[in-house]
N, C-alpha and C positions, 0 to 999 in steps of 0.2 A: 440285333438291329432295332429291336423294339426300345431299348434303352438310348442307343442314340437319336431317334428318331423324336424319343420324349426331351432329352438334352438339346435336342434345334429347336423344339418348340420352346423349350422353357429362356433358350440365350434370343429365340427370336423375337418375343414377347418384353424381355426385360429395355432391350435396344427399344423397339417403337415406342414404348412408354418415354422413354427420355427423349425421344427424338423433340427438338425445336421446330424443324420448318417440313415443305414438304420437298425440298430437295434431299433430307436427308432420308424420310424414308422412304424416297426411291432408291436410294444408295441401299437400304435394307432389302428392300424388296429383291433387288439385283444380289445381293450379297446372299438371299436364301434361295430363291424361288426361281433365279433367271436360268439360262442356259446352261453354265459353268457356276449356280450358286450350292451350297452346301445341303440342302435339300434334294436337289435334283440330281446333284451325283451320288449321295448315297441311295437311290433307287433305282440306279442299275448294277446296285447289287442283288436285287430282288429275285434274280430267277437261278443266284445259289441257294438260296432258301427252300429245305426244303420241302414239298407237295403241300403237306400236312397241313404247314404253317401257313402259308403264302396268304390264303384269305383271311387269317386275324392280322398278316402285317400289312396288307393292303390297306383292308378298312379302317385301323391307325394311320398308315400314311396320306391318306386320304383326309380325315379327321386332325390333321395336323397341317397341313396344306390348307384347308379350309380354314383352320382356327386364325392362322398367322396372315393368312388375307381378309379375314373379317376384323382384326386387330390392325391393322393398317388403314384401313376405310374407313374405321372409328377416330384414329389416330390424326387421321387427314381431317376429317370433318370437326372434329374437338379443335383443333388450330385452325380452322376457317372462321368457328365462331366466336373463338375468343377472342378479346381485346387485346390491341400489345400494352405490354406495362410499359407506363411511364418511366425515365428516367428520372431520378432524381437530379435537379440542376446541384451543381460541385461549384465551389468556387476556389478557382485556384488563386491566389493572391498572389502566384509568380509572372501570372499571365500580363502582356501589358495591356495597358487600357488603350480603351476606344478614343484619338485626341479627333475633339471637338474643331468643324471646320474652320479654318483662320480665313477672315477677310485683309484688308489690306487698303492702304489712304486712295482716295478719291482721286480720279486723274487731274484736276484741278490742284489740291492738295499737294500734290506730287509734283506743279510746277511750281506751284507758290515757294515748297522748300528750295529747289532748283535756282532759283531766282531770286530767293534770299542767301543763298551759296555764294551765286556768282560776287554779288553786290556786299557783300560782306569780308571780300578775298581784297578790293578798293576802298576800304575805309568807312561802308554807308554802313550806320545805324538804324535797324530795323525797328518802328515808331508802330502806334495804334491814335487814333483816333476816335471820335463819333461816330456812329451812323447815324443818328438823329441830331442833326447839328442846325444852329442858326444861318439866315442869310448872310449875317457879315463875313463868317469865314467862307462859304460855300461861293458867293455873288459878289457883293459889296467893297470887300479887303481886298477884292483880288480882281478890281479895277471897272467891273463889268457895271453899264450905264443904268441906271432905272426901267430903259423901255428895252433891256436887251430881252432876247424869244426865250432864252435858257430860263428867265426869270417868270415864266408864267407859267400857269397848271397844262400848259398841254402838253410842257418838257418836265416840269417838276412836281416829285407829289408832296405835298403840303400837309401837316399836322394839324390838327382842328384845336389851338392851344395858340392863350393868347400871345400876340408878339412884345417882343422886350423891346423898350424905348428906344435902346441901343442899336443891339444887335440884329432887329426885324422880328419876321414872321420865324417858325422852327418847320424844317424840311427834312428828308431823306436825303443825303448829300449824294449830289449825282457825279461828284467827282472824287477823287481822296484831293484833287488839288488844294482844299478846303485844311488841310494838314499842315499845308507851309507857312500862312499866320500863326498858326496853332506852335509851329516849332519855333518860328522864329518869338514868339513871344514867349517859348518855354526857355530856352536858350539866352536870348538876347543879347550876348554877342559872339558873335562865328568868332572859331567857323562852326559851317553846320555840313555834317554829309546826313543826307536824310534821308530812308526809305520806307514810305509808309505803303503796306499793301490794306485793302479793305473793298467789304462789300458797297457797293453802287446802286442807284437804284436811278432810272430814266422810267417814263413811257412810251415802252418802244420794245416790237415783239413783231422778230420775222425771224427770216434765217442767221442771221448774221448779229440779233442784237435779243434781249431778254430783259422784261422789267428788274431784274437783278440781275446783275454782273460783278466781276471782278478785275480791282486796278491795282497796278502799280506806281506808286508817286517818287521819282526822285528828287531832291532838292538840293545842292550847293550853294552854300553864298562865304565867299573867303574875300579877301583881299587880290586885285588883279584876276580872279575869274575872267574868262574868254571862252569865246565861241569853238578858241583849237579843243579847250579842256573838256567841251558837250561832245565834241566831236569822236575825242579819243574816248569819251566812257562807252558812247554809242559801241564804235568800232570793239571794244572788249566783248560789251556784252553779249551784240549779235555773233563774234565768233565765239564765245563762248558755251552758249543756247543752242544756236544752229549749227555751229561748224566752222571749224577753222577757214572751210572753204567758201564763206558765203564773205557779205560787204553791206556795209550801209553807208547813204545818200542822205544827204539833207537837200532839202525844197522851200523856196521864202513862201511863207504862209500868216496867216494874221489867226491871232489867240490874242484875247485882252489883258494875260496876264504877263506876256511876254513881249519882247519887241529885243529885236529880234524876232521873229519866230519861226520855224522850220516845222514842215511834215518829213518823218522820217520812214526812208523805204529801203527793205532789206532785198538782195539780189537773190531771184528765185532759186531754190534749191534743185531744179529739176533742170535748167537749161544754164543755170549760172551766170546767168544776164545776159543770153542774146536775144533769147526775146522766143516763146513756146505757147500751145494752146491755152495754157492755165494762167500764165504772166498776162499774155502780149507784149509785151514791150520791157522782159525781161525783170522788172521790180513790183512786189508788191508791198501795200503799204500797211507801216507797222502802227504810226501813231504819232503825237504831238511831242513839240519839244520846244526849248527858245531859251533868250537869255530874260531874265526875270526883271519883270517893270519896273521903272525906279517907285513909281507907285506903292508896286506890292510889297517894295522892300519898305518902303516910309510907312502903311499902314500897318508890318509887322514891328516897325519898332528901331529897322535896321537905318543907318546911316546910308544912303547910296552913292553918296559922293565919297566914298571912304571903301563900301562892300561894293561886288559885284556875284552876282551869283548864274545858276543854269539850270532850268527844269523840266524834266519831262510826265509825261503819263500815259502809259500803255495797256490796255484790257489785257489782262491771263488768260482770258480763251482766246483772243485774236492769234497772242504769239506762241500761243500752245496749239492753234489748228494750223498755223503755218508752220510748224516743226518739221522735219523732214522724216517720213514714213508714219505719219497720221493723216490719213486721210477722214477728216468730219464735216461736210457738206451744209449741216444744219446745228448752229451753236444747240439750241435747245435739247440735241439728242445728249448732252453733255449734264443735263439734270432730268434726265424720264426714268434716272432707275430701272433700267433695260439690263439683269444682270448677264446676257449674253454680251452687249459691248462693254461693260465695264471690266468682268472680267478679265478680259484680255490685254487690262495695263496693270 
């Protein structure tokens, strides 16, 4: 007994030295010293031993019991204090990489393309302009009086640069309308399908309006141009934007560059023109349109007794908050860089 009593000591002893954690040497613990471990059932074979012997293999069993529980307490407390080792970082080169978050075009962006789609599927050429442009294209060419309100600093912001003989003072062009001299004297003889989109700039900041905005300009001047011909691009393009199921009206209204002139209102998308909390009376309004002054055709250069043309200009945020399932209450929440609503187009 004495030889295996030294063989538990010496296999119990080798285990706690390798042990890692202190799960495992409770697993030792248990494996020698528990109830049913290999210590404890060889010392009930003790009292075949005979007389003589019994107190030298006690006081071994005993001193073996002791040693194997003082080496587990050492065992426990050496893994308390130690640090754990670092892993070395591995690089696997099979791994994929981390992709960098993707943004995605500005919901503005995202109707201007929209809207240059539609109008490009009808033959309109999509143009660029100034934003710092003179008074003759912006006021002057395009028929508006000396004393009109558009033409003073409290609609328009003005450039601190001297003005050209010609052309005037130099302004932020608070319209693209300012584009259709501009085309017709790039051109000079239709036809012209024109669409110029571009930044605007008014003094004018509430819910509905922002010292920067954005427009759309179309311009037609052909041979026999008519009112049917405004009529039918209206009709395309509001079903094509909103909905096959919506409608546009025209309304006699006064623009200096047109005569003719029309406000253009699309049928609410919510009640379909009978008339609901958000409408009232079923239509709301999109923007300006008309048939183009013989004026503005003579100052661009055009013949008007020969052309005829059609023009309109509509804000991209008007007809982008009237879209059906946007709901934006305040144009300006549409430039605060708030990435909780942007995200969401």
């Amino acid at each position: 007994m004495e030889e295996q009593l030294i063989d538990i000591k010496n296999a119990a002893l080798s285990l706690i030295l390798d042990a890692k954690d202190k799960a495992e040497l409770e697993e030792i613990k248990l494996q020698f010293l528990g109830r049913n471990g290999t210590f404890t059932l060889i010392l009930k074979d003790l009292p075949k031993i005979p007389k003589e012997k019994r107190p030298a293999v006690g006081q071994l069993a005993n001193s073996v019991k002791i040693t194997i529980s003082d080496a587990i307490d050492r065992q426990n407390l050496k893994l308390k204090t130690e640090k754990p080792k670092q892993q070395k970082d591995v690089l696997d080169v099979t791994m994929p990489g981390h992709k960098p978050p993707l943004g995605h075009h500005h919901l503005i962006t995202q109707a201007i393309s929209e809207i240059t789609a539609i109008f490009e599927k009808i033959g309109f050429t999509r143009v660029k302009y100034p934003e710092v442009e003179w008074d003759w294209y912006a006021f002057e060419g395009l028929n508006f009086p000396k004393d009109h309100p558009a033409r003073d600093d409290w609609e328009t912001f003005f450039i601190k640069q001297k003005p050209d003989p010609k052309k005037g003072p130099v302004i932020l062009t608070p319209h693209t309308s300012s584009g259709q001299i501009r085309e017709m004297e790039r051109v000079k003889t239709p036809p012209i399908r024109m669409l110029n989109i571009a930044k605007c700039y008014r003094r004018q900041s509430d819910v509905s309006h922002s010292p920067m905005f954005h427009q759309f300009e179309g311009l037609v001047v052909d041979k026999n141009i008519s009112i049917t011909h405004l009529k039918g691009t209206l009709d395309y393009f509001v079903k094509s934007y909103f909905g096959a199921n919506r409608k546009s009206r025209i309304r006699p209204y006064h623009f200096q560059f047109t005569e003719p002139s029309f406000e253009v209102d699309v049928s609410c998308g919510i009640c379909l023109g009978r008339g609901c909390k958000l409408c009232k009376a079923g239509w709301l309004e999109m923007g300006g349109a008309g048939m183009v002054h013989p004026n503005v055709l003579k100052f661009g250069g055009i013949n008007s007794k020969e052309y005829s043309g059609f023009a309109f200009g509509w804000g991209v945020e008007r007809v982008l908050m009237m879209k059906e399932g946007i709901e934006i209450d305040d144009l300006r929440l549409l430039y605060s860089n708030n990435l909780d609503f942007l995200e969401q187009f």
